[in-house]
C-alpha positions as CSV (number, residue, x, y, z in Angstrom):
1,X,102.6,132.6,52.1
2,X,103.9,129.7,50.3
3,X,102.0,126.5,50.6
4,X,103.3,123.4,52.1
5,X,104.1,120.8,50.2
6,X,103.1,118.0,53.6
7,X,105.2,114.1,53.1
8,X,103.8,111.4,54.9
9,X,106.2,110.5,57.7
10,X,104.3,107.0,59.2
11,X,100.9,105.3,59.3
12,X,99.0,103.8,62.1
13,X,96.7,101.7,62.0
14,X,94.5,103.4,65.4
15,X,94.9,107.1,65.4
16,X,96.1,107.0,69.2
17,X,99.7,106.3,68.1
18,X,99.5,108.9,65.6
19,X,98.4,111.6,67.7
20,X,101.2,110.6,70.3
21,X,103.8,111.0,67.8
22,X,102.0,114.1,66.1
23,X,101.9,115.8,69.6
24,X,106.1,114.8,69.8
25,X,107.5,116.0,66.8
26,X,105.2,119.4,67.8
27,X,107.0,119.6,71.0
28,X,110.2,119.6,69.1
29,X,109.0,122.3,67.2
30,X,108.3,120.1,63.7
31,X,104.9,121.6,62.0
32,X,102.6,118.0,61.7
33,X,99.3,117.1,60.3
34,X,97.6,114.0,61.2
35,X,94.8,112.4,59.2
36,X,92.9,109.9,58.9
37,X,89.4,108.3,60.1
38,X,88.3,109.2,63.7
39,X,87.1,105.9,63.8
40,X,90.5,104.4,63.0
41,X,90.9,100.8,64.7
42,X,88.3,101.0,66.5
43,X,85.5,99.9,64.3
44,X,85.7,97.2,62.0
45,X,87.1,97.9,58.3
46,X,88.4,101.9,59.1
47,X,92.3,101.9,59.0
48,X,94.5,104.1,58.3
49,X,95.9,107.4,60.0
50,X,98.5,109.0,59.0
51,X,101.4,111.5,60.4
52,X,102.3,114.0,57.5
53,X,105.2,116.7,57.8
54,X,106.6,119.2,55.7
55,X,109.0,118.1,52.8
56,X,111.8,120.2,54.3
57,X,111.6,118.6,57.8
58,X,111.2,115.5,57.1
59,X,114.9,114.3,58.3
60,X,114.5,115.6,61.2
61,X,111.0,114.1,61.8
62,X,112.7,110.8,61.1
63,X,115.1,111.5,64.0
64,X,112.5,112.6,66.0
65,X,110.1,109.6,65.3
66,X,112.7,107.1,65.5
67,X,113.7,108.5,69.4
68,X,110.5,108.6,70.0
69,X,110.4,104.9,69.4
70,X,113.7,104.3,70.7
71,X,115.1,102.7,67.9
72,X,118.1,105.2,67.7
73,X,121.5,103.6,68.4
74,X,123.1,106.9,69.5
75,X,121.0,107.7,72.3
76,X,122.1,107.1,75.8
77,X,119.9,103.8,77.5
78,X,117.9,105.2,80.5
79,X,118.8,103.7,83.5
80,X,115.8,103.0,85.6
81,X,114.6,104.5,88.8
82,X,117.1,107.3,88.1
């Protein structure tokens, strides 16, 4: 089996928001590692977690990360209570 050859997609500073989005792009079926301290905004000094995908997903890992913030201009607005 080939190795993976893992990009870094974002970086958090609290590893919450990284394992939202790591859990998001595995529910669209995009392979994800995240890394970085446990600890990571939550004590004083320990930053930095990170959300790495393969190389040749990372496109659509940008997609994906970029609905899941719902910055993308081409998807429809939600209209609420619907």
């Amino acid at each position: 089996m080939a190795d993976i050859e893992w990009v870094l997609l974002r970086s958090f500073a609290d590893q919450t928001q990284a394992n939202l989005l790591g859990e998001f792009l595995g529910n669209q079926g995009i392979q994800v590692s995240v890394e970085g301290a446990f600890a990571s905004g939550v004590l004083p000094g320990v930053e930095g977690t990170r959300v790495m995908v393969p190389a040749d997903r990372i496109d659509e890992a940008r997609d994906a990360a970029e609905a899941f913030d719902g910055t993308r201009d081409d998807l429809p607005t939600p209209i609420p209570g619907v």
